[in-house]
N, C-alpha and C positions, 0 to 999 in steps of 0.2 A: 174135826180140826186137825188131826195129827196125821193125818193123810196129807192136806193141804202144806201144814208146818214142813213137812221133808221135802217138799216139793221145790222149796229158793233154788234160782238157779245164784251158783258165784255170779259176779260182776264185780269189774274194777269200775271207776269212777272219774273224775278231773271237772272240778269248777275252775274256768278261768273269767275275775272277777275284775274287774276292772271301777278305780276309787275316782272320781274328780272331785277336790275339792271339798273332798269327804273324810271325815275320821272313821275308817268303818269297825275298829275294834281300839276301845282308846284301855290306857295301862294305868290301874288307880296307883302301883307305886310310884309314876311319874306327874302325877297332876292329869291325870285324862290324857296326855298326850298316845299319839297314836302306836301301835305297838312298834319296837323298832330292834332287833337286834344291834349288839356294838357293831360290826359291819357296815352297819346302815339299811339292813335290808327289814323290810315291813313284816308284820305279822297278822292274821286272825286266826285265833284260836278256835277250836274244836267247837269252846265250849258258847263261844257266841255265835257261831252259826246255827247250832243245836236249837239255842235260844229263840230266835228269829221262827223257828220250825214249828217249834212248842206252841209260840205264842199265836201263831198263825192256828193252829190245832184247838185250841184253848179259847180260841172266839169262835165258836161257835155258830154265832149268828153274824159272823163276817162274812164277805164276798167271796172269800179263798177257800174256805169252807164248805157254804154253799155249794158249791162250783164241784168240790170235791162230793157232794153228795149226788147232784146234778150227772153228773159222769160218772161215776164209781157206786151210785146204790149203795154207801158204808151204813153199819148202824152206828148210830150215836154213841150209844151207849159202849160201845168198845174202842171211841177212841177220847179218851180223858185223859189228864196227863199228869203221871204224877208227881213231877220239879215242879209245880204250881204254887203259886204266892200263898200264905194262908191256909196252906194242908195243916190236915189237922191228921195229927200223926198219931194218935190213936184210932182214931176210928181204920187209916193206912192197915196199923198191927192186926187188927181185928180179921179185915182183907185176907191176909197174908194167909192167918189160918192156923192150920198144925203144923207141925214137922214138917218140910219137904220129904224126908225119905220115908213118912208114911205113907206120901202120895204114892199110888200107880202112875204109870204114865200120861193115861185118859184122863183121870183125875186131877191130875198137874193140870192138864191145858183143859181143863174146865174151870177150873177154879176161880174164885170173884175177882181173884188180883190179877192175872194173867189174862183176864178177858175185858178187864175193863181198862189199864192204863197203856195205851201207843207206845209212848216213848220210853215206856221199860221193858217192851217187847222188843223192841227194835235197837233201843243203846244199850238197855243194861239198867241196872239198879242200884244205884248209889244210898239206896237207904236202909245199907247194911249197916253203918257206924252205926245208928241209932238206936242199937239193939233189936232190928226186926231180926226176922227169919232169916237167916242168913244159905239159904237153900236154895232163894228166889231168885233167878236170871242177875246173875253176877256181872256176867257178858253179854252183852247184845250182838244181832248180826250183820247190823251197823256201824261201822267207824268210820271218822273221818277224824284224816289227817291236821296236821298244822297249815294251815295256809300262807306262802311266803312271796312276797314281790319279789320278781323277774331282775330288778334291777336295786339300788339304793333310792329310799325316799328321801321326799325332799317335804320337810314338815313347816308350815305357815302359820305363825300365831298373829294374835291382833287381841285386842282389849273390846269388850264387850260394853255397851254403852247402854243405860235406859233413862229414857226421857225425864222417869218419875222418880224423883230420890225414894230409896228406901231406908234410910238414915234421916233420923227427927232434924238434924242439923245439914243438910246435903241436899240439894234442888234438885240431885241428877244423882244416879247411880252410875259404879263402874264395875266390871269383871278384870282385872287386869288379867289379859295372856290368855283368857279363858275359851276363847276359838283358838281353837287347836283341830287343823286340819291335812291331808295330804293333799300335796297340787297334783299330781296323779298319781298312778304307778299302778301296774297290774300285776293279782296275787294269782297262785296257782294251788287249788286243796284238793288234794286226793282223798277217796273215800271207797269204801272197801264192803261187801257184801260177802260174809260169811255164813253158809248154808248149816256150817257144822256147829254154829249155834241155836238152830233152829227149835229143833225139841229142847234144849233146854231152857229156852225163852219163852216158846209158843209163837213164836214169829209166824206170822201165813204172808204167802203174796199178795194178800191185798195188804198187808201193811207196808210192806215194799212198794207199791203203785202209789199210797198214800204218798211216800217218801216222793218219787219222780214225779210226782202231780207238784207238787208245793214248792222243790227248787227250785224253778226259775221265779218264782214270787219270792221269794227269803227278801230280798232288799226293797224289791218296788213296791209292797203291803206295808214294808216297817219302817220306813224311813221317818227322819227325825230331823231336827233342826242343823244338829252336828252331822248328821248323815243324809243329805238333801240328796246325793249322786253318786249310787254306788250299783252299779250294772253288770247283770250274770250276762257276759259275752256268749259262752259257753258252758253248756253243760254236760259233759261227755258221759253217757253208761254203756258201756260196754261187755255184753253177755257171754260168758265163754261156754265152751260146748258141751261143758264134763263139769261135777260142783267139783273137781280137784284142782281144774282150773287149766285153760287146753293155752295160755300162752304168759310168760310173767309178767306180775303187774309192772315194772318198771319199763319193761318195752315199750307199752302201752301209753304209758305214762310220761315217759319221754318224746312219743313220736309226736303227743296231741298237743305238747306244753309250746307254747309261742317264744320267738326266738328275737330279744333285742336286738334292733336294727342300730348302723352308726360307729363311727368312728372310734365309739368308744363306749363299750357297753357298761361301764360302771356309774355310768353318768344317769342322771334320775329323768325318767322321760317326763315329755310335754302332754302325748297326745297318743291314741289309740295308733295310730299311724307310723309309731316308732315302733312298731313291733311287724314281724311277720306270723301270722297264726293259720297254722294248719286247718281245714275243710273236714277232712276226713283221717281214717287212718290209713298207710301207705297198704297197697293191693297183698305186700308179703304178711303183713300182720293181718289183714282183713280176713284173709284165708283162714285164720287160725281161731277165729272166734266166730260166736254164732250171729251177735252184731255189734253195732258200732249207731249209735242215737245220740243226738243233738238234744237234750230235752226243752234246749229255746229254740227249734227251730220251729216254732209255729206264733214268734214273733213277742214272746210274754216280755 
């Protein structure tokens, strides 16, 4: 495995995400309403796209899954997750083992924790508070960015209404304000492949593959009542030719990102159609990386 772990190539990244009528990351200090900077411009955070990843991971015997085993040959048993509902965080400790700095290297990426849970190979492991091992893949070689609309949202409530009272004294129920949604607006989340957390995670390419198999599914597997349309336009990875990284991510990042159409780009758009969105990336950058992949371009 630690032949395979050093082996990540870098890669920049860029989902562009497009909301209709969608809440696709709602803010519990504001009542569910959809994330919003004071500016007006939208949000999804890190941690709910993560989410959506996970839980696609963690069914098992879903269709996305499947699919991932169907085409990628994965063992089971090394991809569990461990942000999972209901961990039992002991038996986690147990996992973890000894000391990290007793481990060898080979002995690291063998070990039961490093081999059985994905998303702590790949993000990192947030279940240092808790007093585990504090030794264990701190950093993943995985990030992704904050995700932000292109333009200001325009946020739509309305009162939720049920047929059936659920009050002894009330014939009818209400949610007042409780659809809380965006009328559109397209977000832009960059995401970042770091080689040089490899060996310290146990990261292999097949967990990266994992990763570019499941993106363009994140929304069309998990959609929800409040999130009935919300569409991976694009999914950009971009491989560059050296893991030090053969062009900056911001170039990259900027060339791919879609550019508000209109007399006045502050204004919150209608429709896919008020944008212009780049194909590919321009032939002077193309040069500089080894590729440039759509990962919807095979229609997900």
């Amino acid at each position: 495995m630690s032949a395979t772990a050093t082996k990540i190539t870098r890669a920049t990244g860029l989902l562009v995400i497009e909301a209709v009528s969608s809440n696709p990351n709602g803010d519990p200090d504001r009542d569910s309403d959809p994330r919003q900077r004071p500016n007006g411009i939208g949000e999804i955070s890190p941690v709910s796209f993560k989410r959506k990843l996970r839980d696609m991971v963690e069914d098992q015997d879903g269709p996305v899954f499947e699919s991932l085993k169907s085409s990628l040959g994965i063992d089971d048993e090394r991809f569990h997750i461990l942000e999972s509902r209901g961990r039992d965080r002991a038996a986690i400790s147990k996992e973890m083992g000894k000391d990290i700095g007793k481990f060898d290297q080979a002995e690291f990426l063998e070990s039961p924790f490093v081999k059985k849970y994905w998303d702590a190979r790949l993000f990192g492991n947030t279940f240092l508070e808790a007093g585990g091992n504090k030794g264990y893949i701190k950093t993943g070689v995985a990030q992704i960015g904050m995700g932000l609309s292109l333009a200001p949202i325009q946020i739509v409530r309305h009162t939720n209404t049920n047929k059936a009272g659920v009050e002894g004294d009330k014939d009818q129920g209400m949610a007042p304000l409780a659809y809380r949604v965006v009328e559109h607006a397209v977000y832009c989340m960059p995401f970042f492949i770091n080689p040089s957390h490899a060996r310290k995670s146990g990261c292999t390419q097949e967990d990266i593959e994992v990763l570019k198999h499941l993106i363009p599914y994140a929304y069309a597997h998990t959609r929800s009542a409040i999130r009935p349309d919300v569409r991976m336009r694009h999914a950009w990875f971009i491989e560059h030719k050296n893991a030090l990284g053969s062009c900056p991510d911001h170039l990259l990042i900027e060339a791919l990102t879609p550019k508000r159409l209109g007399d006045d780009p502050n204004a919150p758009s209608s429709n896919w159609g008020d944008y212009e969105c780049p194909n590919s990336l321009p032939s002077e950058l193309l040069d500089r990386v080894d590729s440039c992949t759509d990962l919807c371009s095979d229609g997900q």
